[in-house]
MITORLUM-142232 format. One line per 4 residues: number of its first residue (from 1); for each residue y negated, z, x negated of C-alpha. Coordinates in pm, 1 decimal. Each point is the difference from the previous one (the first is absolute). Layout:
// residues N
NUM> Y Z X | ...
***
This chain:
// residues 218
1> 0.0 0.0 0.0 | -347.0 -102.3 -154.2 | -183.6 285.4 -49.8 | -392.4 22.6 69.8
5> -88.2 -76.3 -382.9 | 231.1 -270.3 -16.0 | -210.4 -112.2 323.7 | -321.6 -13.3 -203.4
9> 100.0 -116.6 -306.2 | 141.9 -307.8 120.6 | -307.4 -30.5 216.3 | -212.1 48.5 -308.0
13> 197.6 -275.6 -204.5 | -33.1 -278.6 298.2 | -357.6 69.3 72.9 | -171.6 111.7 -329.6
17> 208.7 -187.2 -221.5 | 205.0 -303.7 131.3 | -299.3 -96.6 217.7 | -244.3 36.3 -282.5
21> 194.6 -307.8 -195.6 | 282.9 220.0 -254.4 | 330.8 -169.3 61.1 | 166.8 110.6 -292.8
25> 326.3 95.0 215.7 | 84.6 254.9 -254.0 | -338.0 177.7 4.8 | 11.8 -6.8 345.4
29> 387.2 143.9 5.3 | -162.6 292.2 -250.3 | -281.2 126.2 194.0 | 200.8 -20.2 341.8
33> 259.0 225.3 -190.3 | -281.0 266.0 -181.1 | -37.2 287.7 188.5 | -352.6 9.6 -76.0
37> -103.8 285.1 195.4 | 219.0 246.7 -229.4 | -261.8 -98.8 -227.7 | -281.6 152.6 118.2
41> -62.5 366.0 124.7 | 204.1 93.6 286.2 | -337.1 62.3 215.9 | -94.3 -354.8 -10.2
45> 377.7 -149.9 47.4 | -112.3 -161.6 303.5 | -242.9 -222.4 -201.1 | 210.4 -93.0 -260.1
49> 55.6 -355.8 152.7 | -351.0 -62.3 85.6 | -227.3 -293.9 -98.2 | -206.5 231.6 -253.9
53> 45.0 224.3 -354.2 | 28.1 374.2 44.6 | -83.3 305.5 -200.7 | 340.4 151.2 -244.9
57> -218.6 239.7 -150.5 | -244.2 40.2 -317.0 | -174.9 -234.0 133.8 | 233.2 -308.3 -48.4
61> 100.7 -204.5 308.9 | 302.1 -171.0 131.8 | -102.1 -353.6 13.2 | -20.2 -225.7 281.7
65> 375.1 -158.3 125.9 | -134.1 -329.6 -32.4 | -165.1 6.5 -362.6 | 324.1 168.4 -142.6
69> 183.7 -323.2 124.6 | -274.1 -244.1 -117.7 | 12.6 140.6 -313.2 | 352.2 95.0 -26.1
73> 20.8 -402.0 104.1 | -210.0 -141.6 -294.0 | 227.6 143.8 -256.4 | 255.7 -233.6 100.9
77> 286.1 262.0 -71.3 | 349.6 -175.5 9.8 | 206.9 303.7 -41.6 | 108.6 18.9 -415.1
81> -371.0 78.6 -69.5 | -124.4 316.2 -230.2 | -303.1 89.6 177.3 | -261.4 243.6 -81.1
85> -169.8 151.6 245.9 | -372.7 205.6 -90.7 | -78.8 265.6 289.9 | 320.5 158.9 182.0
89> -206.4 161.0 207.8 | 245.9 81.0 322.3 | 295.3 -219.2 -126.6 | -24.6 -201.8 308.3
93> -101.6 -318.7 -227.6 | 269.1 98.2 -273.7 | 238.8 1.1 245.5 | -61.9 -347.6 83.7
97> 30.5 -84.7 -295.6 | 291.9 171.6 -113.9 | 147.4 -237.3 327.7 | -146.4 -350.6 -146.6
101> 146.4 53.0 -377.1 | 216.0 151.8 -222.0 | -200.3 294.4 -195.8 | -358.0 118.3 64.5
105> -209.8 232.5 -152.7 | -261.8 211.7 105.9 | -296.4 187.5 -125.3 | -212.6 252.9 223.8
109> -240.9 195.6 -173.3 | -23.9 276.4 236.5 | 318.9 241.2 -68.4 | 69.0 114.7 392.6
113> -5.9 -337.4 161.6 | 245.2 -126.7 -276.8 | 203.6 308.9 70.0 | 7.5 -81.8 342.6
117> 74.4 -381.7 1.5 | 269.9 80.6 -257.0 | 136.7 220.3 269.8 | -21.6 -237.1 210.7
121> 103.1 -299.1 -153.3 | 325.7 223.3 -114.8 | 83.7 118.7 348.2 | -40.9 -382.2 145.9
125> 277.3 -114.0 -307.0 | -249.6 -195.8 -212.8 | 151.5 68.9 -311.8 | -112.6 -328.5 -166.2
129> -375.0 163.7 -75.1 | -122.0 241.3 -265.9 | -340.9 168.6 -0.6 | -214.2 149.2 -217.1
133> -279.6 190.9 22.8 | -353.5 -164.8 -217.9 | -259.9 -227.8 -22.1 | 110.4 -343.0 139.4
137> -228.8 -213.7 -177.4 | 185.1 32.8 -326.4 | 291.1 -90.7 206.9 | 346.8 90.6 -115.1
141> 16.6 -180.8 -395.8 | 365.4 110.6 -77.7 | 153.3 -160.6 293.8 | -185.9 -330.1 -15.6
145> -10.7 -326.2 88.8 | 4.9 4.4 336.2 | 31.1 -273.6 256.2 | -253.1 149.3 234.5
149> -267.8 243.8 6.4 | -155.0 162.0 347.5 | -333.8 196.7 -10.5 | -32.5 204.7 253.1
153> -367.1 120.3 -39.2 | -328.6 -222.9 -34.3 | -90.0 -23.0 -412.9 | -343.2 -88.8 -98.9
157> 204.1 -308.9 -238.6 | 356.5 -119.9 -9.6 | 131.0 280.4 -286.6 | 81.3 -167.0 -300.6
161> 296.4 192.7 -88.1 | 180.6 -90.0 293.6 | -73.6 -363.9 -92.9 | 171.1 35.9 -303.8
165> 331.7 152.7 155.1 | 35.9 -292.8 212.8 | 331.6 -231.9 -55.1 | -133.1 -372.4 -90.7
169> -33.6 -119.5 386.3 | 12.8 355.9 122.0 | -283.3 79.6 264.9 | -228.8 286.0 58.4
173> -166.7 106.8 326.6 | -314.5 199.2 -23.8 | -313.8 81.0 234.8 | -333.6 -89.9 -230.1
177> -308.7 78.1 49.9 | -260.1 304.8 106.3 | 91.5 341.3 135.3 | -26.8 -95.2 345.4
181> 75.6 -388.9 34.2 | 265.4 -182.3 -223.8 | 155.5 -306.3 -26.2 | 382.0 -44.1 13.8
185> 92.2 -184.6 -343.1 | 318.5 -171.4 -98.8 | 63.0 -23.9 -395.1 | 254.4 -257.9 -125.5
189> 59.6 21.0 -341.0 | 35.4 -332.0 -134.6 | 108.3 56.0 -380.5 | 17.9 208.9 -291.8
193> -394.0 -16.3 -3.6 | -107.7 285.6 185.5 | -358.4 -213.8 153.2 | 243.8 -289.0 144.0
197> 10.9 128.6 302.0 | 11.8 -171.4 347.2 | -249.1 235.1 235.3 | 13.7 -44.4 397.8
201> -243.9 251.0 211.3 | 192.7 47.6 288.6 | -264.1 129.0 206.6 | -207.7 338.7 75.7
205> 160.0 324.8 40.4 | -78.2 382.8 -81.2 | 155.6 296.9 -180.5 | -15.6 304.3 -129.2
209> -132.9 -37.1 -394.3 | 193.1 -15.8 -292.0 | -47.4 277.8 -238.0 | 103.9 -0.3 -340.0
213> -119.6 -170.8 -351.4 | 31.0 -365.5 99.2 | -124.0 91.1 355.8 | -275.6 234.2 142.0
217> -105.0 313.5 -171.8 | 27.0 237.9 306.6
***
């Protein structure tokens, strides 16, 4: 029997999602299986499969169904990928990930929410992801290249370290811009030369900032 949950988040993928132009079937298959309201506080459960980001705590948000699909879509994951993923934040995200490809990994630098999505995460089975706890904008240097990169958080420039972990052809998705209005970049790298890079904006969006060294200062 389909429970109310599995109600709305099958609602949430036809409406917000399918309808908005993502086909990938197994993005869609993802999403309709993530129970996304476990990953949010059990107060606002009941708007876990609305059309809008909500608050996780310390100020970081759970972002919007729709732009964790679009970008989750632009990475093009295929399912043997290493992926890299810069802002846990609730997990909800990593878990998608962890569904597209064969290893991700996560930094959060706020301790408690990557306590909790690790909880989470372990609870749900998603044994394919390992997080750490730092400042994403170095990204993760021992565990490099990666195939894909996801930022989760708007930087004031496309970090450069995380350009130079990316596999030749690998792609990185990161919000660029201001504090309060970015622009949704994809980041192709092209060759061993880390400024051959193929650059798409793929349209407005806001986030919370990124803080660390090759981000915002705080």
């Amino acid at each position: 029997m389909m429970d109310r949950f599995q109600k709305q988040r099958l609602k949430m993928v036809e409406t917000q999602i399918r309808e908005r132009g993502i086909r990938n079937p197994r993005i869609l298959e993802a999403m309709s299986k993530i129970p996304r309201h476990l990953f949010v506080e059990e107060a606002l459960a009941d708007q876990a499969y609305n059309d809008n980001p909500l608050p996780i705590g310390e100020m970081q948000t759970i972002s919007q169904p729709y732009m964790v699909a679009m970008m989750t879509d632009a990475l093009d994951l295929k399912g043997r990928e290493k992926v890299l993923e810069i802002g846990t934040g609730s997990g909800y995200q990593t878990a998608l990930l962890a569904e597209l490809a064969d290893h991700v990994l996560s930094i959060e630098r706020i301790a408690s929410l990557a306590g909790n999505a690790r909880r989470i995460l372990d609870h749900l089975g998603y044994y394919n992801v390992a997080i750490r706890v730092g400042d994403g904008t170095y990204g993760w240097k021992e565990e490099a290249p990666f195939d894909a990169i996801l930022v989760t958080a708007g930087a004031p420039e496309i970090p450069l370290p995380l350009v130079e972990q990316l596999e030749i052809g690998g792609r990185l998705v990161v919000p660029v811009g201001g504090r309060y209005l970015q622009e949704l970049m994809k980041v192709t790298r092209l060759s061993e030369d880390i400024n051959d890079l193929k650059k798409e904006n793929l349209g407005g969006c806001r986030f919370v900032d990124l803080i660390g060294e090759y981000g915002w200062s705080g």
